[in-house]
N, C-alpha and C positions, 0 to 999 in steps of 0.2 A: 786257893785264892792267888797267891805267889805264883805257882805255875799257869794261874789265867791271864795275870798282866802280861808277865814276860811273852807268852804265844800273844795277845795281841798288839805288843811291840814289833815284836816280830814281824807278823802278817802286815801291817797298819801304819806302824812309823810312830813316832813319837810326837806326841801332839806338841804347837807351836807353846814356849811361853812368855812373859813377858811384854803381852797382848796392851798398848795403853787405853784408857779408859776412854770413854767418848767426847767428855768434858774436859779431857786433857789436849783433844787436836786441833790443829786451827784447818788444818788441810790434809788431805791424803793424795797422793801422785800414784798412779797406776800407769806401767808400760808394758808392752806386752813385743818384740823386738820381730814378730815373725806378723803381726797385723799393722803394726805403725810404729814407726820410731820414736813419734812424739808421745810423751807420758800424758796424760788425760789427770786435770789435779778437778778431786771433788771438794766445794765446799760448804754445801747445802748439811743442814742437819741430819734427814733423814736418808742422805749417802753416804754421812760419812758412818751413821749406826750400819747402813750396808756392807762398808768395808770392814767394820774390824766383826760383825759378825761371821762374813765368810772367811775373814781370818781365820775365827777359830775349826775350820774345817781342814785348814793344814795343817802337814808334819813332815817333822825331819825321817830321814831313814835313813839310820848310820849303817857307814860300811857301802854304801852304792858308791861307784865312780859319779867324780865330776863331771858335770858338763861342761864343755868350752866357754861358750856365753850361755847368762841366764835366759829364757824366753820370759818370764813373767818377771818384771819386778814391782815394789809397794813398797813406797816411803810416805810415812806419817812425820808429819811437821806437829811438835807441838807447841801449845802456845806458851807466850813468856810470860812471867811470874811478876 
């Protein structure tokens, strides 16, 4: 089992954590620097369940070189207390 996670580390990358909850956002900003400079912010309910679900489809991959600039970026605004 040990030897199954680590190979799909490996292959896969390490899923994102730290994901916040849906009921926690007030807005999500989306850039993408190679299609528009401008961030595109979502604030519809059933967008913002869009973004953090495609969140959980990323992952980190330790050990790849940097990139100079990011091409995709995602900032969650969340709300105040």
């Amino acid at each position: 089992m040990l030897i199954s996670i680590i190979g799909y580390f490996i292959m896969h990358g390490i899923p994102l954590s730290g994901i916040p909850e849906i009921d926690d956002i007030s807005y999500v900003e989306i850039s993408n620097n190679i299609l528009d400079v401008q961030a595109r912010r979502f604030t519809d309910i059933e967008e913002l369940e869009k973004a953090v679900y495609v969140t959980h489809f990323l992952s980190y991959n330790p050990g790849t070189p940097e990139m100079e600039e990011p091409i995709n970026g995602r900032a969650y605004k969340w709300k105040s207390l």
